[in-house]
C-alpha positions in Angstrom: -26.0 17.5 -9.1 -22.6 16.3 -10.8 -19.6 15.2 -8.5 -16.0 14.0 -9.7 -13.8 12.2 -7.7 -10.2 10.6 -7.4 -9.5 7.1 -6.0 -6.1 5.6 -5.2 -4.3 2.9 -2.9 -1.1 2.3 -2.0 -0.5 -0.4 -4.3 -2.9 1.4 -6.8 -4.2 -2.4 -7.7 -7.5 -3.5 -6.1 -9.2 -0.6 -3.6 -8.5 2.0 -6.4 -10.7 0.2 -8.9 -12.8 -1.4 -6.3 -13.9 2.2 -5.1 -14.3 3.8 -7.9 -17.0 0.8 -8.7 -18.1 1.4 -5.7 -19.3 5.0 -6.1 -20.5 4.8 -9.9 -22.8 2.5 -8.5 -24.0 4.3 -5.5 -24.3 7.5 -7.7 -26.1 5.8 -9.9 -28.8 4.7 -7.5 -28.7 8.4 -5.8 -29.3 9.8 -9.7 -26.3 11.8 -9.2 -24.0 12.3 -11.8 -20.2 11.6 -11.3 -17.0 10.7 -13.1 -14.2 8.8 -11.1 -10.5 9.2 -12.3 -8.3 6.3 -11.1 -4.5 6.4 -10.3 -3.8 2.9 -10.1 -0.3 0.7 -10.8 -1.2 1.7 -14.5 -1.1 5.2 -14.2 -4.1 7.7 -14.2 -6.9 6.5 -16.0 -10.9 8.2 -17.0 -8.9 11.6 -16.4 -11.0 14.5 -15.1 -11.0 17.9 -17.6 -10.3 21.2 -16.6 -14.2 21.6 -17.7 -15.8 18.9 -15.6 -13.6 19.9 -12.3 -15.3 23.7 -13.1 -18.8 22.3 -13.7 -19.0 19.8 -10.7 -20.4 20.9 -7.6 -18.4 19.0 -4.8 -15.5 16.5 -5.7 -14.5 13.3 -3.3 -11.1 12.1 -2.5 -10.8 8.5 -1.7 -7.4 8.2 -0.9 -5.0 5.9 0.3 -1.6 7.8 -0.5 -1.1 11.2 -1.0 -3.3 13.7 -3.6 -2.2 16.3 -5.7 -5.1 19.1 -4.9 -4.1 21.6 -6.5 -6.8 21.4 -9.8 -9.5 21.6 -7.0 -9.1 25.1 -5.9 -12.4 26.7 -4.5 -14.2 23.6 -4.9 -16.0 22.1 -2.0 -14.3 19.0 -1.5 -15.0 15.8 0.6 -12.1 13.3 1.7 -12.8 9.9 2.5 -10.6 6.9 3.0 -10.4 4.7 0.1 -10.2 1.0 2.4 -13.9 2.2 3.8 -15.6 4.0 0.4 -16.2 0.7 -0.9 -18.7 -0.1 2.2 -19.6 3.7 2.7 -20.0 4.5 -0.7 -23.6 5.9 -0.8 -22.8 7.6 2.8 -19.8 9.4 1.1 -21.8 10.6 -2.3 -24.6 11.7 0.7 -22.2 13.8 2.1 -20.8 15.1 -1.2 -24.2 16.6 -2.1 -25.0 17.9 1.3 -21.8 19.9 1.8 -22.6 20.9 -1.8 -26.0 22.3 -1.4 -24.2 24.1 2.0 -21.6 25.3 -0.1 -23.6 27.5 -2.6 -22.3 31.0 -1.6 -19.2 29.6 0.3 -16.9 27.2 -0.9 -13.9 25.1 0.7 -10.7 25.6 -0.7 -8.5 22.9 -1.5 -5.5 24.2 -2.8 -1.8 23.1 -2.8 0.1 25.5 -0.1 1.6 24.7 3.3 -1.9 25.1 5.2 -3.7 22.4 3.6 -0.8 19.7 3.8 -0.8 20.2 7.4 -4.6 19.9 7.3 -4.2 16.7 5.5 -1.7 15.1 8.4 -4.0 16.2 11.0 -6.5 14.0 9.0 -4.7 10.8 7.9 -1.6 10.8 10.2 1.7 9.7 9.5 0.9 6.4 8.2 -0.4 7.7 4.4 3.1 9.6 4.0 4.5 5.9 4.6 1.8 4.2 2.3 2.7 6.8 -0.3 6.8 6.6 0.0 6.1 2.4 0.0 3.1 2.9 -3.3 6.1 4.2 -5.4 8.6 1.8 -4.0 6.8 -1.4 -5.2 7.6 -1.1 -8.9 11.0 -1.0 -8.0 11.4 -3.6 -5.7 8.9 -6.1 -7.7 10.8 -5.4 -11.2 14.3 -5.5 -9.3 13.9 -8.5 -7.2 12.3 -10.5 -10.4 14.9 -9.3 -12.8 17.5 -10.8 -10.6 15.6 -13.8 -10.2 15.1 -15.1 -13.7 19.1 -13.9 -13.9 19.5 -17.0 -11.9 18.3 -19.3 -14.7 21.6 -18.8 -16.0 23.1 -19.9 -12.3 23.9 -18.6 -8.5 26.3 -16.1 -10.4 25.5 -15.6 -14.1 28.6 -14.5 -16.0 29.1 -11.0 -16.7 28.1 -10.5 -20.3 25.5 -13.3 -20.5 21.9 -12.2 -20.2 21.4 -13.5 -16.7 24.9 -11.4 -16.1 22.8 -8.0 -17.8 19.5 -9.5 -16.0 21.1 -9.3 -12.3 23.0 -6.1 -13.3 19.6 -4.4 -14.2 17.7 -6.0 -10.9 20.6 -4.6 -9.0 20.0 -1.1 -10.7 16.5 -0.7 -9.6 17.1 -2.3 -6.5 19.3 0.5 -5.5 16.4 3.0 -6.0 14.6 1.5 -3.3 15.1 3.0 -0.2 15.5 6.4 -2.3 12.4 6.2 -3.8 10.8 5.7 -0.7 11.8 8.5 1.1 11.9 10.7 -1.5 7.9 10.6 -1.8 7.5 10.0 2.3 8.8 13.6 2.2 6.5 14.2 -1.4 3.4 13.5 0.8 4.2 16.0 3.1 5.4 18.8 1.2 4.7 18.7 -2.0 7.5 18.7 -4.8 9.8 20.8 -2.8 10.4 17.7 -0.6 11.5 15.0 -3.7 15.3 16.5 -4.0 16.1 16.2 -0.4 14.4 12.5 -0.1 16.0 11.7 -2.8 19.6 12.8 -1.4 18.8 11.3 2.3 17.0 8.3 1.0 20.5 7.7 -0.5 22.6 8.6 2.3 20.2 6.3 4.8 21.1 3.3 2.0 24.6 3.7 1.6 27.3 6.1 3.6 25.2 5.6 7.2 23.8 2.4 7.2 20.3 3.1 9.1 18.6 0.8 6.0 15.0 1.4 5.3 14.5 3.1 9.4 17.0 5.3 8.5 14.8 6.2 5.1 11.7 6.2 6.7 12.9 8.8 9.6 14.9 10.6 7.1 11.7 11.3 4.6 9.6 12.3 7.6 12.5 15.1 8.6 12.6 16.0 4.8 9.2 16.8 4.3 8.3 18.5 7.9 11.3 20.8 7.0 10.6 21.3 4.2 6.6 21.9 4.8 7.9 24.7 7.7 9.7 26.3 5.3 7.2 26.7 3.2 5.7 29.2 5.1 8.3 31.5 5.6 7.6 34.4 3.3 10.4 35.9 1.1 10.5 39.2 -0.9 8.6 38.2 -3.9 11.7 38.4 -6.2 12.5 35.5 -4.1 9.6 33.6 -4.6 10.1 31.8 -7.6 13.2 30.4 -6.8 12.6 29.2 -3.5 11.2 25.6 -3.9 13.5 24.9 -6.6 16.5 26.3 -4.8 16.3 27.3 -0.9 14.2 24.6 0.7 15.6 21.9 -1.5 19.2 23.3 -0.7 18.3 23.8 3.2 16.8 20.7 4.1 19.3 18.6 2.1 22.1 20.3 4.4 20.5 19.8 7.7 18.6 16.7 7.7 21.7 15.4 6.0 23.9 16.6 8.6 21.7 15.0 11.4 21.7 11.7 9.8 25.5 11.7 9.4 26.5 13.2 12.4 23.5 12.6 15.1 20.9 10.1 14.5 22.2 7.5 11.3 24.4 5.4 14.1 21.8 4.8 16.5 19.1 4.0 13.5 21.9 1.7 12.1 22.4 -0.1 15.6 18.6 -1.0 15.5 18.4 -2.2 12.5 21.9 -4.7 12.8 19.5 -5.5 15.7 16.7 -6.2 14.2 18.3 -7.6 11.3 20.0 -10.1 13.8 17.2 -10.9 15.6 15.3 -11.8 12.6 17.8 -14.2 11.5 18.1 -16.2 14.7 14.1 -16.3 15.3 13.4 -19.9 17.1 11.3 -21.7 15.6 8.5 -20.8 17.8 9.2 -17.3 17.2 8.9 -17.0 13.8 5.9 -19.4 13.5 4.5 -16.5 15.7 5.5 -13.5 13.9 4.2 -15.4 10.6 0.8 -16.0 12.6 0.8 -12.4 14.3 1.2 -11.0 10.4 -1.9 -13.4 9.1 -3.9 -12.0 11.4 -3.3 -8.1 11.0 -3.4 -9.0 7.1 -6.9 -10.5 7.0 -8.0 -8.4 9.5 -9.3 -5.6 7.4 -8.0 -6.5 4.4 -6.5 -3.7 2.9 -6.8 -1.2 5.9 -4.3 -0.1 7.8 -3.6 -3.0 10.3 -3.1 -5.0 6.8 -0.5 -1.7 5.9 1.2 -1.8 8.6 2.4 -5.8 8.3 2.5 -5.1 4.5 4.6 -2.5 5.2 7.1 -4.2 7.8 7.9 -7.3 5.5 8.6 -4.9 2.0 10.6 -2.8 4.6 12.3 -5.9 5.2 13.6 -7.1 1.6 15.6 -3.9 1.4 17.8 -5.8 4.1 17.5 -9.2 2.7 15.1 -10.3 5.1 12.7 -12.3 2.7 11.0 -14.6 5.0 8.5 -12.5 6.5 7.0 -11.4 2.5 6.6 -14.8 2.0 4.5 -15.3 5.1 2.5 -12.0 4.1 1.8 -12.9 0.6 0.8 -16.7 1.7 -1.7 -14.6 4.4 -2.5 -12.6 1.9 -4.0 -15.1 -0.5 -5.4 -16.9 1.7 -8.8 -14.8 2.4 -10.1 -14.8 -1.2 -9.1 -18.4 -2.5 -10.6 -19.7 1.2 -14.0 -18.0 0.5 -13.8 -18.8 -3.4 -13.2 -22.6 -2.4 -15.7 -22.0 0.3 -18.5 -21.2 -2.5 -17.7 -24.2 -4.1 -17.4 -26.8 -1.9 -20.2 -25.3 0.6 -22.8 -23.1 -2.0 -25.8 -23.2 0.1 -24.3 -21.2 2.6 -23.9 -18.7 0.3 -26.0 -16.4 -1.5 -26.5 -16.4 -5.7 -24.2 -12.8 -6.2 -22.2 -14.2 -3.3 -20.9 -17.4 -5.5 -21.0 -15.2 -8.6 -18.1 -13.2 -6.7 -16.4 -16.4 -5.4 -15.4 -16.9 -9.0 -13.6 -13.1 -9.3 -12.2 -14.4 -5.7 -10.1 -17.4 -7.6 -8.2 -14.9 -9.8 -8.0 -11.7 -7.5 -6.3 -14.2 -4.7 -4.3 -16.0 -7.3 -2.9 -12.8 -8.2 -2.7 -11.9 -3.8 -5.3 -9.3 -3.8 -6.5 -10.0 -0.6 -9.8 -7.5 -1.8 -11.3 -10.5 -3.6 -12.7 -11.5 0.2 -14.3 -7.4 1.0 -17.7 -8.9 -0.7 -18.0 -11.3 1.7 -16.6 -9.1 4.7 -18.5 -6.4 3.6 -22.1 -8.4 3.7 -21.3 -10.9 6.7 -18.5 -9.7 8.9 -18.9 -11.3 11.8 -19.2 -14.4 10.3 -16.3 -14.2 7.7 -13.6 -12.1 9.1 -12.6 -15.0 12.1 -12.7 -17.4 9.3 -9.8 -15.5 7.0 -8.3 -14.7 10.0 -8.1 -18.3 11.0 -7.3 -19.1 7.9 -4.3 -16.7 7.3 -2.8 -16.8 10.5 -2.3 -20.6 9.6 -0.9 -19.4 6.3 1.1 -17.0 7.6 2.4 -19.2 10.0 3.2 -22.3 8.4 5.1 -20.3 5.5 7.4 -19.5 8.6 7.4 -23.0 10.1 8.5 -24.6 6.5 11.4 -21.5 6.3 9.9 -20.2 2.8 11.1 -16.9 1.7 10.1 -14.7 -0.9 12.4 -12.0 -3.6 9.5 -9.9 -4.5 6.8 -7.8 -3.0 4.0 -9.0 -5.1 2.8 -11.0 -7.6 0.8 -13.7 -6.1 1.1 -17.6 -8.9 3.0 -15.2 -11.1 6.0 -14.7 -8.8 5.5 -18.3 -7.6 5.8 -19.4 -11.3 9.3 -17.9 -11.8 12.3 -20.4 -10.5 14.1 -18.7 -7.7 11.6 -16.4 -6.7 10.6 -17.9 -3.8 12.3 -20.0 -1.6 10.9 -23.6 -0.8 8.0 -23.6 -3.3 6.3 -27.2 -3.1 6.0 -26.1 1.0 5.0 -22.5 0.4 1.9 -24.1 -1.9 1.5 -26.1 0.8 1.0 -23.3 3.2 -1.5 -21.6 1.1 -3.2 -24.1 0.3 -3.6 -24.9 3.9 -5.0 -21.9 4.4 -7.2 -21.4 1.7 -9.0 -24.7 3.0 -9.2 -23.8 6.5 -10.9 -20.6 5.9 -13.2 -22.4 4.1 -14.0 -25.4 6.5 -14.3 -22.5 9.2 -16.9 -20.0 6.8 -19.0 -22.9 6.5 -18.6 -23.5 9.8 -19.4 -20.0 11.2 -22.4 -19.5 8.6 -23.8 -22.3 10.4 -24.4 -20.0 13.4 -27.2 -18.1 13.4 -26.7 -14.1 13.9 -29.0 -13.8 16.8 -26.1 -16.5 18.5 -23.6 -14.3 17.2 
């Protein structure tokens, strides 16, 4: 039996690599053969051949954004989501096999027209067309926002012609691509290639003639690609064909999605977010300590899944209107799970087991770096027992980033961003707050591995 498979996260940092680990290793003990291509941050890597696509007998897709199909045509193919392959690994090359051996005389087709995007919404919902028009934003907004922060060595407003003056001018650049970007691949997810030209136009025209900020591209790439996937499946003469995702629905749904946004729906989506905007800014004290606990506790919640998306999502969302405390608060809850359990296997190692401490010390660099994954191990083998300590633990991060007012230029980065001056906002407090965290999950872990399971 040989399987191939794909595996790829919104970020495209930690779950991608972590699940294709994941199913090597329960191939392995299965004595199946497979070969996993990653798409991570640094572009497709162990890419699958024409020749090993034909010769496999099922493929797996564990996905976190959307997936080009279209090489797996009449191949039986089995979809599973890339935050749970890396428990469910053995259960998803199980499956693999036995839709294979079902598949003999009768295969499932996976190709790239209308029917099988729809398919894939009714699967994964509107949230992986977000995850995929945020996975291409971060490049943008982490080499933007840190561009224009080391321009600031040379001063609040480095002189035009001096390298901080060429630094800020280049951070600006990519910042503008932003909200673009983003809904340019929202509307990619959905309909393929046809939908990129029209995200691209509306993710412009959300940015800068209406107003309606990073809503405004969100809702504009969902309209994009929705039109665009309808008009997909209107059949033309077949001299028509060939021109009809290069011209007509690029052309059609730039014209009326744009027109809806100018004339119809950009105001309203602009008066929510001067709202929002505004009522970020003038969040008591109590308030924002709250949001900042409220995001610690989605993050470290299922690290990685899609409560941990959705907060992830809301504070990148955020920088594009220079909003910047929340990413501080996410990226403090967000290291907080793996240094607490790394400093946890230190300072308390009986409670943990021999592989357990072995992966406390891959914990120190992944949450260094915030790759809140470094703490899955210990999830994974001990839920119960870990998850209320890194949620404890980041919802005290979280909030206490917002208590000491520290904001953050860039969505990622974890000591790196840290280490560049003007990055983030506050910095001997924000350390504070992480470090705060870090310890209580790790008083609480030793705490809650105290308790026996049957108690539990």
């Amino acid at each position: 039996m040989k399987l191939v498979a794909i595996t790829n996260c919104p970020t495209g940092i930690a779950h991608t690599y972590m699940a294709a680990e994941a199913l090597e290793k329960a191939a392995k003990e299965l004595g199946v053969t497979i070969k996993v291509e990653t798409q991570g941050s640094v572009g497709v890597e162990n890419e699958l051949t024409t020749q090993e696509i034909n010769e496999a007998h099922a493929v797996i897709i564990a996905s976190g954004v959307a997936t080009d199909m279209s090489r797996f045509k009449n191949k039986t193919v089995i979809e599973w989501p890339v935050n749970k392959i890396i428990k469910e690994a053995k259960k998803a090359v199980q499956t693999a096999v036995g839709a294979a051996e079902k598949s003999v005389d009768k295969t499932v087709e996976a190709s790239n027209d209308a029917s099988d995007f729809i398919s894939a919404h009714n699967k994964t919902g509107i949230l992986k067309h977000l995850f995929t028009g945020i996975s291409y934003m971060i490049p943008i907004v982490a080499s933007g926002g840190l561009l224009i922060a080391l321009s600031f060595l040379w001063g609040l407003e480095p002189a035009e012609g001096s390298l901080g003056g060429v630094l800020n001018t280049l951070g600006g650049a990519a910042l503008s691509f932003m909200l673009p970007i983003m809904c340019a691949f929202i509307a990619y997810s959905i309909a393929d290639r046809p939908g990129i030209a029209p995200g691209l136009a509306l993710g412009y025209i959300s940015a800068n003639v209406v107003g309606a900020g990073f809503l405004g591209a969100i809702v504009a790439g969902l309209a994009c690609g929705y039109l665009a996937l309808y008009l997909k499946k209107i059949k033309l003469p077949q001299a028509l064909q060939g021109i009809n995702v290069v011209l007509f629905i690029p052309l059609i749904t730039t014209i009326v999605v744009g027109l809806l946004m100018i004339y119809l729906i950009g105001a309203p989506i602009e008066s929510i977010m001067t709202w929002l905007t505004n009522g970020l800014n003038n969040l008591s004290t109590v308030s924002s300590v709250l949001l900042g606990v409220v995001m610690g506790l989605m993050t470290a919640f299922d690290m990685g899944g899609p409560f941990d998306k959705v907060a992830y999502t809301f504070s990148v969302g955020l920088l594009a209107s220079g909003i910047t405390a929340p990413m501080a608060a996410n990226m403090a809850a967000g290291m907080s799970p793996a240094l607490g359990l790394a400093l946890a296997t230190v300072l308390f190692r009986k409670r943990f087991t021999p592989n357990e401490r072995e992966s406390g010390k891959v914990a120190w660099a992944l949450g260094a770096c915030f790759i809140t994954e470094g703490a899955i191990p210990f999830a994974a083998a001990d839920p119960l027992r870990i998850l209320p300590a890194t949620m404890l633990g980041s919802a005290v991060a979280g909030g206490l980033s917002m208590l000491f007012g520290c904001t953050l230029a860039a969505p990622h980065g974890g000591i790196f961003a840290i280490a560049i001056p003007g990055v983030v906002g506050n910095v001997g407090l924000y350390l504070v707050a992480i470090a705060a965290g870090a310890i209580v999950t790790a008083v609480t872990a030793n705490y809650t591995k105290m308790i026996g399971k049957k108690a539990i």
